[in-house]
C-alpha positions in Angstrom: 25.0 2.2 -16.2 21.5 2.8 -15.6 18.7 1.1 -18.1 17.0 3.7 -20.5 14.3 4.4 -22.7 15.7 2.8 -26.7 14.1 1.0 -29.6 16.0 -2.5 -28.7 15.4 -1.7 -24.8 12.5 -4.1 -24.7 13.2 -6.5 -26.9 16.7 -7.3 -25.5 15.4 -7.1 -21.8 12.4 -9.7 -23.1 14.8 -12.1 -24.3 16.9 -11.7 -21.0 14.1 -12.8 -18.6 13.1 -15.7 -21.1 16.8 -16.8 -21.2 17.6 -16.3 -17.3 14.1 -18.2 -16.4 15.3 -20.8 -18.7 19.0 -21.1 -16.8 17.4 -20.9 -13.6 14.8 -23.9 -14.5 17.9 -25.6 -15.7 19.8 -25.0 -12.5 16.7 -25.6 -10.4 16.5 -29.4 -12.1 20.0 -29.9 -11.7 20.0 -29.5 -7.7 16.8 -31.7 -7.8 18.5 -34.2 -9.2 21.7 -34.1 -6.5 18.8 -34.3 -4.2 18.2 -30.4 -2.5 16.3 -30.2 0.1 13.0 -28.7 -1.0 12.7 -25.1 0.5 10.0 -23.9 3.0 8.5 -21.1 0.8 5.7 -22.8 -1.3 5.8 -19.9 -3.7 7.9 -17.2 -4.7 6.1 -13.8 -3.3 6.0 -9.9 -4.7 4.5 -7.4 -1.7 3.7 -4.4 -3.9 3.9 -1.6 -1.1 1.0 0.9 -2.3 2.2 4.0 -0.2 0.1 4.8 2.3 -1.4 2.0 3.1 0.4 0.3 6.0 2.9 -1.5 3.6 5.7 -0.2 6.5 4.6 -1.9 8.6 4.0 -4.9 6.8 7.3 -4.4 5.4 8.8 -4.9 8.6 6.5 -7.7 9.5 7.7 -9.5 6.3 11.4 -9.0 7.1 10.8 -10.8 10.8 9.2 -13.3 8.7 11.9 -14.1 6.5 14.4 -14.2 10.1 12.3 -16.6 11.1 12.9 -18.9 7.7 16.5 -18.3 7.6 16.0 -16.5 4.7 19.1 -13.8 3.7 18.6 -10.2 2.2 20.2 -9.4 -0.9 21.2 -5.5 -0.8 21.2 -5.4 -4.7 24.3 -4.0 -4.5 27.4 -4.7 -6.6 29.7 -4.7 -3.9 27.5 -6.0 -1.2 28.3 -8.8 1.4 27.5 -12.6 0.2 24.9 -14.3 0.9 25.3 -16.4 4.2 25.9 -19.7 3.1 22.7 -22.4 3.8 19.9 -19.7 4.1 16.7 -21.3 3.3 15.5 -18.5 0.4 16.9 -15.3 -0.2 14.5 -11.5 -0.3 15.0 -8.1 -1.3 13.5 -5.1 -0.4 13.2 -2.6 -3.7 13.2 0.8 -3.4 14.5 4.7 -4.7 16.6 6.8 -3.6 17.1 8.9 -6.7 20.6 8.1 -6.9 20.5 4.5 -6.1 17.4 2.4 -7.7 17.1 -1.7 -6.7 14.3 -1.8 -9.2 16.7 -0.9 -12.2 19.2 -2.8 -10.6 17.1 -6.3 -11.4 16.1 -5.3 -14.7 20.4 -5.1 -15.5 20.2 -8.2 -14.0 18.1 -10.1 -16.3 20.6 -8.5 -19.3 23.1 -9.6 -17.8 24.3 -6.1 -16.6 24.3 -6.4 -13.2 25.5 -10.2 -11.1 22.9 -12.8 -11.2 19.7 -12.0 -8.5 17.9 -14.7 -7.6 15.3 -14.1 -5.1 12.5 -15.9 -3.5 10.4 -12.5 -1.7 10.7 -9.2 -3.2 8.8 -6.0 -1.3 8.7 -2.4 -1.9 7.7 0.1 -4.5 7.0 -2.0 -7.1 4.6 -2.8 -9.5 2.5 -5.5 -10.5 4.8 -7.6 -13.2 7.9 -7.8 -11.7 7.5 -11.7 -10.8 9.9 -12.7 -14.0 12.9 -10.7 -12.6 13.0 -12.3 -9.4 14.6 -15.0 -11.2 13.5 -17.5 -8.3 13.5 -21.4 -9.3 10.2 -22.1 -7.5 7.6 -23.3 -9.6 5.0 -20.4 -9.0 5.1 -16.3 -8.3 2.7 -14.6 -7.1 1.8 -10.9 -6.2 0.6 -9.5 -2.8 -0.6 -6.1 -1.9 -2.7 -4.1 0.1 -5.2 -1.9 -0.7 -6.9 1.1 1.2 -9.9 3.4 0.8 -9.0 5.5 -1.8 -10.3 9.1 -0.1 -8.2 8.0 3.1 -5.2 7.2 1.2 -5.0 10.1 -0.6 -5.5 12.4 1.8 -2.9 10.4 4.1 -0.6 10.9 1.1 -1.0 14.5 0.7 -0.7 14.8 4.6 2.5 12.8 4.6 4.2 15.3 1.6 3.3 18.3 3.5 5.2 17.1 6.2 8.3 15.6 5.3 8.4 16.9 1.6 6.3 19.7 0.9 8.3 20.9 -2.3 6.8 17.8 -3.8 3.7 19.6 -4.4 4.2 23.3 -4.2 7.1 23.2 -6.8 4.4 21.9 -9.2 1.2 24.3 -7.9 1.9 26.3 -5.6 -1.8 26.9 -4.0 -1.5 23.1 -3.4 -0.8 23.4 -0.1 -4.7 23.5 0.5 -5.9 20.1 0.2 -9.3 21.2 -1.7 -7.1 23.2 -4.3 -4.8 20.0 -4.4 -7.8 17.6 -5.0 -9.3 19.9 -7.5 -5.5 20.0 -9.9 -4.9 16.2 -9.3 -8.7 15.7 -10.9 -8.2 18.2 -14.0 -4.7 16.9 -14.7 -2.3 20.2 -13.2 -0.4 17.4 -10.8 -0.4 14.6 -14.0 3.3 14.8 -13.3 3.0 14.1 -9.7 2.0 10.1 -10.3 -0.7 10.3 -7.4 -4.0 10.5 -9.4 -5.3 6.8 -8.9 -2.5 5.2 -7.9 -3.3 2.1 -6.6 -5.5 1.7 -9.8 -2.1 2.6 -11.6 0.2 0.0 -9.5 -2.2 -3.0 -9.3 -2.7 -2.6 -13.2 1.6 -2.4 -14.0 1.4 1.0 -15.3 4.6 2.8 -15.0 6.2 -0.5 -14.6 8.8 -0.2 -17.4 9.4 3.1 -16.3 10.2 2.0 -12.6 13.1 -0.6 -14.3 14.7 2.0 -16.4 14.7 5.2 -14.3 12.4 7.3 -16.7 10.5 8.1 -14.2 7.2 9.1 -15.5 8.2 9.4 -18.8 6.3 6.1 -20.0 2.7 6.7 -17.6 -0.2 7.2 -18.9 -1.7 10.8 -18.5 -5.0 9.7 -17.1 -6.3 6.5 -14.9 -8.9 5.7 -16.9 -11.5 2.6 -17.1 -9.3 0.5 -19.4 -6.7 0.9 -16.8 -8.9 0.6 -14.5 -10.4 -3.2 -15.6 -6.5 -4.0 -16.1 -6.4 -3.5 -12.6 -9.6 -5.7 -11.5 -8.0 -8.3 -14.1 -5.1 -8.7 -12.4 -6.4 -8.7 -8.9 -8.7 -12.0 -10.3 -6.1 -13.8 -11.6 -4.2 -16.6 -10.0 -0.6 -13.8 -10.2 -2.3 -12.3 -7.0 -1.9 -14.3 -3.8 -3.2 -13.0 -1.1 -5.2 -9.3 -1.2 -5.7 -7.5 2.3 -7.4 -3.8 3.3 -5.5 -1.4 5.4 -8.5 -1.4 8.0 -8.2 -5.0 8.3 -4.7 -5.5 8.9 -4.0 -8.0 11.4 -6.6 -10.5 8.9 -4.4 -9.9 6.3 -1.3 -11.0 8.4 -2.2 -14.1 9.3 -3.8 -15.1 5.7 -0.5 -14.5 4.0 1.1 -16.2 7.2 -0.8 -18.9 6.2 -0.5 -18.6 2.4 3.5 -18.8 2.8 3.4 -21.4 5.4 
């Protein structure tokens, strides 16, 4: 069963997340007081992978990482293989399909839909929020990212469609395939429906983040990226939820300051 749009939808997943941080804070105290070994991770870590932007590659980088720490992956999956017993943290990597979402898949969790998740790194396509599904027992969560010039990204983007998926944007305009006729609809609002228009404004700021947990799609996105969105966005970068912030034309920088933020 898939999560969906309904007037007790929120309320019943808010209470979910406050009661499952609340077991988890009891369960956390209770192996503190048999005397657990503290875990290498200092923090539990989000890497929201903005497409387009390297996040691949830092995707992979992340899962060597988490080798390294004897961490285990958690497929997300119902019927998926336990987790190896003594691993040091456990991650997840978050993405959709269309017939198979991991995103939805930790909301159902927090209801008490899906088995208990509890992880300690989440990446992939996620938003900024999704810290209180982890579920993780470490004291502090904290959101990663990184960010690219806009005018390269979106142009990579629109490359990258044409390519591998050019139905994407032709099913939507069909003169689209000509990047100055795409760049004029996604500014006047003809590819609204195609959640590219100031994206990493969108994903840094949680927009569409409900929508990501319950497989609506776009249906709960706001039409336009505008300046309230926009200072959401800054906000968020600002605040002490965001870790460590790198630029896709500084890469290797970036690596070793989050090598270095995790330990």
């Amino acid at each position: 069963m898939k999560l969906r749009r309904g007037a007790l939808l929120a309320p019943l997943l808010l209470i979910g997340l406050m009661l499952a941080t609340s077991l988890c804070r009891w369960r956390c105290a209770a192996s503190d007081n048999l005397g657990a070994t503290p875990q290498q991770l200092p923090t539990a870590l989000v890497f929201m992978h903005i497409p387009k932007t390297g996040g691949t590659t830092l995707n992979l980088l992340l899962q060597d990482y988490m080798s390294e720490l004897n961490c285990a992956r958690d497929d997300l999956r119902e019927d998926g293989p336990p987790l190896p017993p003594g691993s040091a943290c456990t991650w997840a990597l978050a993405l959709s399909d269309h017939t198979f979402d991991q995103r939805n898949l930790l909301a159902r969790s927090a209801l008490g839909l899906f088995r208990r998740v509890k992880l300690d790194v989440l990446m992939g396509h996620v938003h900024f929020g999704m810290c209180p599904l982890l579920n993780s027992c470490r004291a502090r969560c904290v959101h990663t990212t990184v960010l690219r010039e806009p005018l390269a990204r979106v142009v990579s983007h629109f490359t990258f469609l044409m390519r591998v998926a050019p139905r994407v944007i032709l099913d939507k305009c069909a003169a689209c395939g000509d990047i100055d006729v795409f760049a004029a609809a996604l500014s006047n609002g003809t590819l609204s429906k195609l959640y590219m228009e100031n994206l990493q404004t969108r994903i840094i700021a949680g927009d569409a983040l409900w929508a990501t947990l319950t497989c609506d799609n776009i249906d709960d996105i706001a039409p336009r990226a505008d300046n309230a969105m926009l200072g959401r966005a800054k906000l968020n970068l600002a605040s002490d939820e965001f870790g460590v912030v790198g630029l896709t034309e500084e890469l290797p920088a970036y690596v070793a300051r989050l090598r270095a933020f995790m330990g």
